[in-house]
C-alpha positions as CSV (number, residue, x, y, z in Angstrom):
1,X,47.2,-24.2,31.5
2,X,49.1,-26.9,33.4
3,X,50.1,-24.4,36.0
4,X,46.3,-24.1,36.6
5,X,45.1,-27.7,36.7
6,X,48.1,-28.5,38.8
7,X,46.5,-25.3,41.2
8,X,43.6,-27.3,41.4
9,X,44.8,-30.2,41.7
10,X,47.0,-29.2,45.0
11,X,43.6,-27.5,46.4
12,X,41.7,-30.7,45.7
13,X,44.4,-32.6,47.9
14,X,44.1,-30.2,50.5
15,X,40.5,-29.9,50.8
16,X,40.7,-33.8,50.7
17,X,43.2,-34.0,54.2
18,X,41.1,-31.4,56.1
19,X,38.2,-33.4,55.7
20,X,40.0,-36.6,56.9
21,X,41.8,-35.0,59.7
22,X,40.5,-35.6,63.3
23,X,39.5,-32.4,64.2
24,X,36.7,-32.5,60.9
25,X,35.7,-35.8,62.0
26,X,32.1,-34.5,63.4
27,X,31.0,-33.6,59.7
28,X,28.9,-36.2,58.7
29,X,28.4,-34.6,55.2
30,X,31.8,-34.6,54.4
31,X,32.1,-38.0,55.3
32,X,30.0,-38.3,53.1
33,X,30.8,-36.7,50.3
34,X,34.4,-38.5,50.2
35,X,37.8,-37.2,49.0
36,X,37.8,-34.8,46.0
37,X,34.4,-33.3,46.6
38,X,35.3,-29.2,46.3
39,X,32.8,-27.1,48.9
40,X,32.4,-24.8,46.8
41,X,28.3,-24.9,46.1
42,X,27.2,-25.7,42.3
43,X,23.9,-23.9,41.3
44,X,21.1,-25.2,39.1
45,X,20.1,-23.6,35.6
46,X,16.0,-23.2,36.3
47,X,13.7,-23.2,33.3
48,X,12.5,-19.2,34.3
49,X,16.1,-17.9,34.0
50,X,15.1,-17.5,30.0
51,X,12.8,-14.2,31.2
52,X,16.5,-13.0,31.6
53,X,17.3,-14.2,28.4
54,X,19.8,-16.7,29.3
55,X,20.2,-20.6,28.5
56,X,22.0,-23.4,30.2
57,X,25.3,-24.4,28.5
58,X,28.1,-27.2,29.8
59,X,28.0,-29.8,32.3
60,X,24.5,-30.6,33.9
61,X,26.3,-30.7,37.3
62,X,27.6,-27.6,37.3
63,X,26.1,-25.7,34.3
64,X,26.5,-22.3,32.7
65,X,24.7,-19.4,31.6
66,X,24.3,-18.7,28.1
67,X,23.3,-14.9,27.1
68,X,20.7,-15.5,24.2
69,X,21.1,-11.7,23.0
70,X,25.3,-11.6,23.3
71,X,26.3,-14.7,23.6
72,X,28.4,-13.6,26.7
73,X,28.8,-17.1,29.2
74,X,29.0,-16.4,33.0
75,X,30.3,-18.7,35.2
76,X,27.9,-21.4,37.6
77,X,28.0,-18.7,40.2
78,X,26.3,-16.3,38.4
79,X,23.1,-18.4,38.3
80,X,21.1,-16.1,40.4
81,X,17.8,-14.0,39.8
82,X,19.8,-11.1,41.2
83,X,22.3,-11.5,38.8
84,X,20.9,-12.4,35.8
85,X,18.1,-9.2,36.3
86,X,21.4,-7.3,36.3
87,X,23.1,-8.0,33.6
88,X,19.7,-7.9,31.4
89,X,18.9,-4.1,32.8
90,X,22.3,-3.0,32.0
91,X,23.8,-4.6,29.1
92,X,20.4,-5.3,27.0
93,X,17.6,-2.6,28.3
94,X,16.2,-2.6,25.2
95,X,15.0,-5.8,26.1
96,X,13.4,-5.8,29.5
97,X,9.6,-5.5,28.5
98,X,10.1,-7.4,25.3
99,X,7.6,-10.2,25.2
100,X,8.3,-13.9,25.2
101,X,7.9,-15.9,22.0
102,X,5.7,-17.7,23.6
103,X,3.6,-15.3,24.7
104,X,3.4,-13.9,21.3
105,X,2.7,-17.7,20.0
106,X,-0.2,-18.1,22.1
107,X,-1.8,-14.5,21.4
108,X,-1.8,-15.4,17.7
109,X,-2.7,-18.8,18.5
110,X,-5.7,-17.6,20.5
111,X,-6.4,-14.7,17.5
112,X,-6.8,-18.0,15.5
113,X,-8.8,-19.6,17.4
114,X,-11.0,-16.8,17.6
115,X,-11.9,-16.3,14.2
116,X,-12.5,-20.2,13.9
117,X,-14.8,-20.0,16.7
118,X,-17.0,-16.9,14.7
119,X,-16.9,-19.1,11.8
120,X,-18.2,-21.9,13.0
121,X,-20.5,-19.4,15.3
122,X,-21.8,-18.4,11.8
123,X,-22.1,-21.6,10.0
124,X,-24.4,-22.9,12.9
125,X,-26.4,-20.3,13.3
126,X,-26.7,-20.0,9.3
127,X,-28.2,-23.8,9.7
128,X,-30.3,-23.6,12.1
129,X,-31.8,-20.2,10.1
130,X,-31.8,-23.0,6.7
131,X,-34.2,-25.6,9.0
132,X,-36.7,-23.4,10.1
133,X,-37.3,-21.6,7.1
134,X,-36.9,-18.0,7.8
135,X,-35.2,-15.6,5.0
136,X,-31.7,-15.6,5.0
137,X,-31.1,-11.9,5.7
138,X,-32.4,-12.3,9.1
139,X,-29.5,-13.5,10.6
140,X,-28.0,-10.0,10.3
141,X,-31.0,-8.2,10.9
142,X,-32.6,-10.1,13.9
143,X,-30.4,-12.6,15.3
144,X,-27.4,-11.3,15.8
145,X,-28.6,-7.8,17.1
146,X,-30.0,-10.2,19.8
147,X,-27.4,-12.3,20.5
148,X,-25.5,-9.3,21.0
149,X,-28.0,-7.9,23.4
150,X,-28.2,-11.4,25.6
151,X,-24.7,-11.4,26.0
152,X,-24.6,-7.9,27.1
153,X,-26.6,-8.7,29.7
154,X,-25.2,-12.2,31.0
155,X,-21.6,-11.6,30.5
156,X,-21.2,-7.7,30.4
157,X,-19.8,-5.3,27.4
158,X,-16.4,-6.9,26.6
159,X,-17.8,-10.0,25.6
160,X,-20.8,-8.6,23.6
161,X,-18.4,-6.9,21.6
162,X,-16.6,-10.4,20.4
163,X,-20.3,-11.3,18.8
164,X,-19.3,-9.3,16.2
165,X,-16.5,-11.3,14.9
166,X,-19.3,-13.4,13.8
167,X,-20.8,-12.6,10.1
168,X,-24.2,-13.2,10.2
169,X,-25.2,-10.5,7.2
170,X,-26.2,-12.0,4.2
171,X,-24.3,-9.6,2.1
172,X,-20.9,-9.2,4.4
173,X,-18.2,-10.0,3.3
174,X,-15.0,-10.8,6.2
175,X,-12.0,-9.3,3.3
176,X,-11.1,-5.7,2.8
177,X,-8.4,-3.7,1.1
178,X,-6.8,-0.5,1.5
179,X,-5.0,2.1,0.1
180,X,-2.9,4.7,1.8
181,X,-0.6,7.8,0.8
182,X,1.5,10.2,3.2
183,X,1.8,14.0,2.6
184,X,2.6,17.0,4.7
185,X,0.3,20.2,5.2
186,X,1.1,24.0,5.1
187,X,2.5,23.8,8.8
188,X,5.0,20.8,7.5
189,X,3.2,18.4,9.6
190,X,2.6,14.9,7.9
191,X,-0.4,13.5,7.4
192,X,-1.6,9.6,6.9
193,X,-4.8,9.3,4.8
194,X,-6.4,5.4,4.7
195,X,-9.2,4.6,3.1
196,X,-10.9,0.5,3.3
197,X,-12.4,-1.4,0.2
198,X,-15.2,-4.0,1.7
199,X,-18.4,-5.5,0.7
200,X,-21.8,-4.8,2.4
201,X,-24.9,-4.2,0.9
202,X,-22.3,-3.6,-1.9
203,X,-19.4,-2.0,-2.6
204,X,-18.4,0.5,-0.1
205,X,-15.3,3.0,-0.2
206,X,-15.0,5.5,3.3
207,X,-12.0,6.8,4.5
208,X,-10.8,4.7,7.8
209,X,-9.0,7.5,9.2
210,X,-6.6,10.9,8.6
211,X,-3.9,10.9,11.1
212,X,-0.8,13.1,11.6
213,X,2.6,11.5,12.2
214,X,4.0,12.9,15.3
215,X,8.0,12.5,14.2
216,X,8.8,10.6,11.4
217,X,7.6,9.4,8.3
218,X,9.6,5.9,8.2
219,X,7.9,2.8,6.8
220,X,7.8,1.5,10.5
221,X,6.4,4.8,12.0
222,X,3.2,4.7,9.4
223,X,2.9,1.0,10.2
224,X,3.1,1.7,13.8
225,X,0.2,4.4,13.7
226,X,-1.7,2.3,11.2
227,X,-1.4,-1.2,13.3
228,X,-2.4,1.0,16.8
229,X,-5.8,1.8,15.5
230,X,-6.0,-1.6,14.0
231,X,-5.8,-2.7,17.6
232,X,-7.9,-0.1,19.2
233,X,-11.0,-0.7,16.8
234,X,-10.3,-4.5,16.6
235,X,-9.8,-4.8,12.8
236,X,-7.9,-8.2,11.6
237,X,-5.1,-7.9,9.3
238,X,-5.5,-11.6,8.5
239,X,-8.5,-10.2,6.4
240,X,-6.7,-7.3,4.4
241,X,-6.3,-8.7,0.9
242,X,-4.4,-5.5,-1.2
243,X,-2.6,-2.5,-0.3
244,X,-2.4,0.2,-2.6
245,X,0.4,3.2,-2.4
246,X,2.7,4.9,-4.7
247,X,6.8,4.1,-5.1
248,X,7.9,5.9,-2.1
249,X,10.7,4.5,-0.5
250,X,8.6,4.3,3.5
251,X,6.2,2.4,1.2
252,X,7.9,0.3,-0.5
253,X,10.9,-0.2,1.5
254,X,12.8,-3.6,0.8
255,X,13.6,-3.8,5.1
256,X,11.7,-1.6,6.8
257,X,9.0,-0.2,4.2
258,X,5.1,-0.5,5.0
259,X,4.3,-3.2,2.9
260,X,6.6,-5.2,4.3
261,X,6.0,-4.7,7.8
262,X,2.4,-5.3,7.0
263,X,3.2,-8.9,5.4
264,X,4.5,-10.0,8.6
265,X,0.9,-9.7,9.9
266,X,-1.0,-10.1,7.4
267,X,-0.1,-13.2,5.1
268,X,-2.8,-13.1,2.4
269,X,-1.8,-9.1,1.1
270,X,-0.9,-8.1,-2.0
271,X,0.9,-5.3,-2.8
272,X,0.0,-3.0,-6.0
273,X,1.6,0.0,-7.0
274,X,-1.2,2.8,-7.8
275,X,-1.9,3.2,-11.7
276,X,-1.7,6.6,-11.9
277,X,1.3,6.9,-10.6
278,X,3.1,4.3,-12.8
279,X,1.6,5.7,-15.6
280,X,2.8,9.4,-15.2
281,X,6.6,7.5,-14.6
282,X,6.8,6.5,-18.4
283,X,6.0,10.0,-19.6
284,X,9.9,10.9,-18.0
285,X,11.6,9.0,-20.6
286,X,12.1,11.3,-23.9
287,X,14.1,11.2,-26.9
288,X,16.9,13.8,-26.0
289,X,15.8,15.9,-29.1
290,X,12.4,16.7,-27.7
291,X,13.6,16.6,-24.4
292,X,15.6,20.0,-25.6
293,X,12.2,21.3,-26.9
294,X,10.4,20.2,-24.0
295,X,12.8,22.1,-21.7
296,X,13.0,25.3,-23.6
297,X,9.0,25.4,-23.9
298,X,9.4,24.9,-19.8
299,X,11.6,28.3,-19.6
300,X,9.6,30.3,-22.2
301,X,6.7,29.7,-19.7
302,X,8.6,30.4,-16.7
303,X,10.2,33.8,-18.1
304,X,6.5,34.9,-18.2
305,X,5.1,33.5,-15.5
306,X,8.0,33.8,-12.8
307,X,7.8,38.1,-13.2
308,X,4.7,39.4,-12.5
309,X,5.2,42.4,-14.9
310,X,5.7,39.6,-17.7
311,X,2.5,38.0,-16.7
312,X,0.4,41.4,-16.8
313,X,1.7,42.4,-20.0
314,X,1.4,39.3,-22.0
315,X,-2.3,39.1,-20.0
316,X,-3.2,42.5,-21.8
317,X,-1.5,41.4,-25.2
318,X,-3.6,38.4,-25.3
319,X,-7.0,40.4,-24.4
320,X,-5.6,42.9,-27.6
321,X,-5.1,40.3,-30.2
322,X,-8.4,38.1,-29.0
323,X,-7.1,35.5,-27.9
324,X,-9.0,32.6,-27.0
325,X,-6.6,32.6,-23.5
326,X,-5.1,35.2,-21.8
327,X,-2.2,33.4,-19.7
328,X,0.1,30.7,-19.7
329,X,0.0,28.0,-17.5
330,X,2.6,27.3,-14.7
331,X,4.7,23.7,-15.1
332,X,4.2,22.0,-11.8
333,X,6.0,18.5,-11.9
334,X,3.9,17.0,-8.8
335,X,0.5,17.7,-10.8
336,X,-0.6,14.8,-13.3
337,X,-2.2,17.4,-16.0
338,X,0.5,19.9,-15.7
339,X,2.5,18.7,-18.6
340,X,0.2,18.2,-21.1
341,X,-2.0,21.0,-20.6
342,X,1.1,23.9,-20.6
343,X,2.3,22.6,-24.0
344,X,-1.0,22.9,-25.3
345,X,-1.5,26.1,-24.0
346,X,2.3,27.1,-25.1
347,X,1.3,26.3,-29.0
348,X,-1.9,27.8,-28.9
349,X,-0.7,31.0,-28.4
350,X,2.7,30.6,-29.9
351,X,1.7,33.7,-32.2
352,X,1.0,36.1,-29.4
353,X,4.9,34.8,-27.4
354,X,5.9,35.8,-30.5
355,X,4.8,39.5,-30.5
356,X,5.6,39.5,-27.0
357,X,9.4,38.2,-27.3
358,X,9.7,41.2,-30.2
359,X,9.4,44.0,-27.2
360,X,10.5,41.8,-24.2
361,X,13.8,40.3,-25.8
362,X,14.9,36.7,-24.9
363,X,17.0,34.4,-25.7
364,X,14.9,31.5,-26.8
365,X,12.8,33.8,-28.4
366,X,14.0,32.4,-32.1
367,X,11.9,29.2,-31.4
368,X,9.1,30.4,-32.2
369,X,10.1,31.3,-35.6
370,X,11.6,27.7,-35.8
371,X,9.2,26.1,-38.2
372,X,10.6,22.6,-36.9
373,X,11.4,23.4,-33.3
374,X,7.9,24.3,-33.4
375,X,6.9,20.4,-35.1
376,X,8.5,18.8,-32.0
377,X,6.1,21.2,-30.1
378,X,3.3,20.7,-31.6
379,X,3.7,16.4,-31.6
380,X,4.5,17.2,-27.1
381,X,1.4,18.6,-26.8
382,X,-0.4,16.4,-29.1
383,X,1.1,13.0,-26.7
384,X,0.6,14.4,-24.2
385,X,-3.1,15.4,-24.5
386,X,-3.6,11.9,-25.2
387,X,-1.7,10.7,-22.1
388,X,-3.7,12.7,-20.3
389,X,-6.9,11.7,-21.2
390,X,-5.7,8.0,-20.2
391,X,-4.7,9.4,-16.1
392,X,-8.0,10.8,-16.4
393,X,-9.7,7.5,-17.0
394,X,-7.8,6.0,-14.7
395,X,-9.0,8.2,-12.0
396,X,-12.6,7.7,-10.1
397,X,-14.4,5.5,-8.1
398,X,-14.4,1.5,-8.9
399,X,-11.3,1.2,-10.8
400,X,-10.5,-2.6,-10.8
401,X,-7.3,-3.9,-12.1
402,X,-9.1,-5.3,-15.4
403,X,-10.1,-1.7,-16.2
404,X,-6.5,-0.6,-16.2
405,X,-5.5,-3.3,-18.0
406,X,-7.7,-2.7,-20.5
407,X,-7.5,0.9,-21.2
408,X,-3.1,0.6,-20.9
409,X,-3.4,-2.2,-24.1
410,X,-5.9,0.3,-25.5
411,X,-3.0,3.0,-24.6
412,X,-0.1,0.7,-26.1
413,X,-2.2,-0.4,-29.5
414,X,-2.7,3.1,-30.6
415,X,0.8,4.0,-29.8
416,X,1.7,1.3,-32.2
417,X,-0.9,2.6,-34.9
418,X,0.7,6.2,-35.0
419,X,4.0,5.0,-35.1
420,X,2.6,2.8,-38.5
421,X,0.7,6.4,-39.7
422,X,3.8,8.4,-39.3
423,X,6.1,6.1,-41.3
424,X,3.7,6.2,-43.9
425,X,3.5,10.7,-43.4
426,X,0.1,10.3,-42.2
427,X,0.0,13.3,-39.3
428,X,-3.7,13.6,-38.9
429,X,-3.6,11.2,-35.8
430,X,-1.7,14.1,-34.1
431,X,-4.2,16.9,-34.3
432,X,-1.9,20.1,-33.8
433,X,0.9,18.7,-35.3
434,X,-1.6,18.3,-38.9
435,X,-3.4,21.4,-38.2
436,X,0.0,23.3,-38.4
437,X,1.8,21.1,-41.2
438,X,-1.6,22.6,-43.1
439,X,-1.4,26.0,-42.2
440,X,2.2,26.3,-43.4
441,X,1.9,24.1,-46.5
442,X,5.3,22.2,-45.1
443,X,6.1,18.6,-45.2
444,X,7.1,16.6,-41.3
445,X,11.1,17.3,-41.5
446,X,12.7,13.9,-40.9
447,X,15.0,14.7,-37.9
448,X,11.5,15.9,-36.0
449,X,9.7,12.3,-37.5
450,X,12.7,10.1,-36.7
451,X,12.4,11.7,-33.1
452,X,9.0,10.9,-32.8
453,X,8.9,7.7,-34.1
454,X,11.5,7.0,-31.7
455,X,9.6,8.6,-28.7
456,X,6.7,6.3,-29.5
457,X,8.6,3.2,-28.9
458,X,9.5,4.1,-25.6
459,X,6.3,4.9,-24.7
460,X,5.4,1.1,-25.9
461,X,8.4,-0.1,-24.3
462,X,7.7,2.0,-20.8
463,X,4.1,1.2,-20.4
464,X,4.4,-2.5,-21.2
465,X,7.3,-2.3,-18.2
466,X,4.9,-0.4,-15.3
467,X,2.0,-2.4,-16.8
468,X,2.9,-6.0,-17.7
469,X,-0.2,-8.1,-19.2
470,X,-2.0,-9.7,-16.5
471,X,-1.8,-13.6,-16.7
472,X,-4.6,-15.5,-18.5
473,X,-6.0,-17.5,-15.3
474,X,-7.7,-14.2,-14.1
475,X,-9.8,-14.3,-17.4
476,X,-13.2,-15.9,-16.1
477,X,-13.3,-13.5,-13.2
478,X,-13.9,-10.8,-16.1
479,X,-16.3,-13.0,-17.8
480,X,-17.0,-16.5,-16.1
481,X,-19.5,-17.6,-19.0
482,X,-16.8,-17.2,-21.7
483,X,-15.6,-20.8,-23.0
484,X,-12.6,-20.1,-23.4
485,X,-11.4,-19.3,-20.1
486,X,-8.0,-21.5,-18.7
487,X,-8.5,-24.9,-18.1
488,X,-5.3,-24.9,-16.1
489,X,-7.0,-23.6,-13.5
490,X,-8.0,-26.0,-10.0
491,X,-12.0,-24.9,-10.2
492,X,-12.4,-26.0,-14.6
493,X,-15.3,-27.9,-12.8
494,X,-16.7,-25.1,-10.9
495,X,-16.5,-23.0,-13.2
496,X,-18.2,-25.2,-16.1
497,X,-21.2,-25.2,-13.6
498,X,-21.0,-21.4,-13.3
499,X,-21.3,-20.9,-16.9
500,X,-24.2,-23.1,-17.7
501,X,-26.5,-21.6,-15.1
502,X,-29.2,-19.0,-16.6
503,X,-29.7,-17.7,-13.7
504,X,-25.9,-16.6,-12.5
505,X,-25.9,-14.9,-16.3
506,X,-29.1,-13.0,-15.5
507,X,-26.9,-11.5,-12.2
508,X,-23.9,-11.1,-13.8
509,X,-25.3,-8.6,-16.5
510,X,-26.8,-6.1,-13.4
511,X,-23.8,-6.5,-10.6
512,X,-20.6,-5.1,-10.9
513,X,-18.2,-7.7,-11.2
514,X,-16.8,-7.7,-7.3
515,X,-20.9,-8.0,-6.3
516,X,-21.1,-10.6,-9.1
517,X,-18.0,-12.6,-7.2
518,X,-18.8,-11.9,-3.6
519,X,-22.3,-13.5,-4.3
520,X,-20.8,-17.3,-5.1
521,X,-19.5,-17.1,-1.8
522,X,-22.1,-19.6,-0.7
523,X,-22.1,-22.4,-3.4
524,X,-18.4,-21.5,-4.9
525,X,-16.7,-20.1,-1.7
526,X,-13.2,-20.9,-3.3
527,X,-13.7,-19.1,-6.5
528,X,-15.8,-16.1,-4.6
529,X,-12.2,-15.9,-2.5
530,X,-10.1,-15.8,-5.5
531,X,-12.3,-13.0,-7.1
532,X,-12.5,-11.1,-4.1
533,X,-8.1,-11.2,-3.8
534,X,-8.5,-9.9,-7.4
535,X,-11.2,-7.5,-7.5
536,X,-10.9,-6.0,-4.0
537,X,-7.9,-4.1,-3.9
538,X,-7.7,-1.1,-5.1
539,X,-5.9,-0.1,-8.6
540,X,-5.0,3.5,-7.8
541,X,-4.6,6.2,-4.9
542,X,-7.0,8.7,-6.2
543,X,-9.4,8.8,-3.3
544,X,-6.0,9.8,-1.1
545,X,-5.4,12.0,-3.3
546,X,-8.6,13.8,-3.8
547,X,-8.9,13.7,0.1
548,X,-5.1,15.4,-0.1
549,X,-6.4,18.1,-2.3
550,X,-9.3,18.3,-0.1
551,X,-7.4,18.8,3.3
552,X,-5.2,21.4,1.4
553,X,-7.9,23.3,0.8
554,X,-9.3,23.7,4.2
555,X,-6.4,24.0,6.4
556,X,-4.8,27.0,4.1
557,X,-1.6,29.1,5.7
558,X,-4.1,31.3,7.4
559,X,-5.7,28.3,9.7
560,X,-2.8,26.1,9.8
561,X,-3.7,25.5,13.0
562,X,-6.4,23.5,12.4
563,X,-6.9,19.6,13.3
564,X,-8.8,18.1,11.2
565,X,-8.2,14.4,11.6
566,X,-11.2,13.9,13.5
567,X,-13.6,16.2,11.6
568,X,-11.9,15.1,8.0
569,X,-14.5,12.4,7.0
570,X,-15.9,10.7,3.9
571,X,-19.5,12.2,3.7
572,X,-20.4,9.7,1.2
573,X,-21.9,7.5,3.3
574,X,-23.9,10.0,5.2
575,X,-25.0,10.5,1.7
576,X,-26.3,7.5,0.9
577,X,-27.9,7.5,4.4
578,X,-29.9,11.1,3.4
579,X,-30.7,9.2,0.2
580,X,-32.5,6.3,2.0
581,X,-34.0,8.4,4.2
582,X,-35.6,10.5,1.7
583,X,-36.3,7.5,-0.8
């Protein structure tokens, strides 16, 4: 190091004689400068050199530039444009058309703005509608139709289309929800399927759109084709309030899934994990005895089923003996029902497997002459009957998240009551398994009853994991004129008024109870925006699913060509529409 500074020293000296010596002496500037000035020229850091992504660093006389992206310094002569363009095209050109932070600050800035300007828009329009008198539905119906038009007509199409940022319809209501589920067609390209929760004129479920994903199927890549028609038809994510999607890893995704991507946008979204779904996860936990008899049931209908030889046979032995059925179901573990409604099928024609097995030897056949093997079977397709009568409640149109609630603790109670009736030998809550212990004259063996007492506590245990109980400061939106509602909660006051007015009980006994909530928005705006965040997001998946089943059936192997994202629509607004029309 001291060989260096000594370098410079001895080139400072030097520079220092030339300038003094005589033949120098017309330089005025160096004069000027003095002895130990160095000619070499010291550039200045300029405040646009961060497009480049660098930063100043050093001493302010002669500074240095900083590499924000690789922390990589370059010396003071590197502070030119030229330069700096270089190094960002070649070493970071990932980079170049990244936007400022600033430029993103002042887009969401003037998003902001924007939607305080509507509001306001809305509140003043609202009063001067409140001083003349007029109904209050004609600020949708007249009034903004018109400013719309004036604007049109003064300052062109772009900024008649901002007018309708502002909500002038009586019953609108600025939150929605969604709920959204990924699956691939016949010719293995994926799908997106979105449908939108929002209030007008009440409650209103249509599909937003049914897009295919070009390459991947990453968390990123669905929020990347969702968030582009966001943009394109102007929809705010500041105003989703839920997200509904099943477990899937490019859902749920801790880094990259869609739900988080979307909270980066969209601060005020909840995420919930579709009912249906969860509920068909605690049916996978089994005592290991009856998972045995649920598996072997599983290969007794596959032997069957898998050779179509099997299948006609047993078809015509059924049709001999006259048999309520005449085939077996296929297990299919992607289908709610599947489960339950094989075993069932399974027992009920146990006899005729039987005779079948006697000419078609295999090596489960002995089951079925198992008077206990048949017990467990019989107590399978008895739970899971009754677990499939819960999926099936869960499914349809207006599910909110009190419904499930209630009909899981519905779910987890009786669980609890059978397991009481079978420790006291009472079978005749489990319909096939009484049926048969009658038939036979035989008692429950007490392996098979330990089993199933055991595979009821799981059940508790499983549904009381996927469904916790819902906390008790949500009560009044199920029943605001109940007394006994929390009065931990910010709005006691609010909601003491609520419940003493005859008229509010009057509406709450005909809406539905997101109507009932979305109509305090004008005296109890806080409490109509906590109902809404409750009641607005969906509780399962089932209209992507129904849709799913619907696009499977019109793009079959033989039109996989088809492209049906633009003529896949919801028809149940063009429903209601017809209905109107012919009211």
């Amino acid at each position: 190091m001291d060989k260096w500074l000594k370098k410079e020293s001895v080139k400072t000296q030097e520079s220092a004689s030339v300038s003094s010596s005589p033949h120098c002496g017309k330089s005025k500037s160096n004069d000027h400068d003095g002895p130990g000035k160095s000619l070499t020229k010291k550039r200045r850091y300029d405040d646009d050199y961060i497009k480049y992504g660098f930063t100043c660093i050093g001493d302010q006389d002669c500074p240095k530039s900083l590499c924000v992206i690789c922390d990589d310094v370059l010396a003071n002569s590197s502070l030119k444009p030229s330069l700096l363009q270089h190094h960002l095209e070649t070493r970071h050109p990932a980079h170049l058309n990244k936007p400022r932070k600033s430029d993103i600050t002042s887009f969401i800035s003037k998003a902001s703005t924007d939607n305080k300007n509507a509001l306001e828009a809305s509140y003043r329009v609202s009063y001067q509608v409140a001083k003349a008198s007029e109904v209050h539905t004609i600020g949708g119906s007249l009034i903004g139709p018109c400013i719309k038009e004036v604007v049109h007509c003064m300052l062109g199409e772009k900024a008649a289309q901002r007018t309708d940022m502002v909500p002038l319809s009586n019953n609108a209501y600025p939150y929605y929800a969604i709920q959204l589920d990924e699956s691939t067609d016949v010719a293995n390209l994926a799908i997106l399927l979105l449908f939108v929760h929002y209030v007008n004129e009440g409650l209103v479920e249509e599909d937003l759109f049914c897009q295919p994903l070009e390459e991947r199927t990453t968390g990123e890549d669905i929020f990347n084709l969702t968030n582009a028609y966001f943009q394109e038809k102007e929809i705010d994510w500041s105003r989703c309030l839920g997200i509904c999607t099943d477990g899937a890893t490019s859902m749920t995704g801790k880094y990259t899934g869609f739900v988080v991507q979307t909270k980066k946008v969209a601060s005020k979204v909840s995420w919930t994990h579709c009912s249906i779904h969860r509920q068909a996860l605690t049916t996978k936990r089994v005592p290991e005895g009856l998972k045995e008899v649920l598996d072997n049931a599983v290969k007794m209908v596959n032997f069957i089923k898998s050779r179509p030889t099997n299948s006609r046979i047993f078809h015509v032995l059924c049709e001999e003996m006259g048999s309520i059925h005449n085939f077996l179901l296929t297990h299919t573990e992607v289908r709610w029902l599947s489960q339950g409604k094989i075993l069932v099928r399974l027992f009920e024609l146990r006899t005729e497997i039987l005779v079948f097995f006697n000419s078609h030897p295999f090596h489960l056949a002995s089951c079925m002459e198992n008077n206990v093997w048949l017990q467990s079977l019989a107590h399978l397709a008895d739970i899971f009957s009754r677990i499939n009568d819960l999926n099936l409640s869960l499914q349809g149109l207006n599910i909110t998240v009190f419904n499930v609630q209630e009909r899981v603790e519905s779910m987890i109670k009786k669980l609890q009551f059978w397991e009481s009736c079978l420790e006291n030998n009472q079978t005749e809550c489990f319909s096939n398994l009484h049926d048969f212990l009658a038939q036979h004259k035989l008692q429950l063996d007490q392996c098979t009853k330990t089993n199933i007492i055991a595979h009821l506590k799981g059940l508790c245990t499983t549904f009381r994991e996927y469904s916790p109980a819902m906390p008790g400061d949500n009560d009044w939106i199920r029943n605001p004129f109940d007394a006994t509602f929390s009065t931990q909660i910010l709005n006691t006051e609010k909601l003491i008024e609520i419940s003493c007015d005859y008229e509010l009980k009057r509406s709450f006994r005909k809406l539905s109870l997101i109507n009932f909530g979305v109509s305090l928005r004008n005296e109890y705006p806080l409490l109509a925006e906590k109902a809404a965040a409750v009641l607005l997001p969906f509780s399962t998946i089932y209209l992507c699913e129904k849709a799913s089943s619907s696009y499977a059936r019109l793009k079959t192997k033989y039109r996989n060509r088809l492209d049906y994202s633009v003529d896949f629509v919801s028809i149940q607004c063009r429903l209601q529409l017809l209905e109107k029309l012919l009211a």
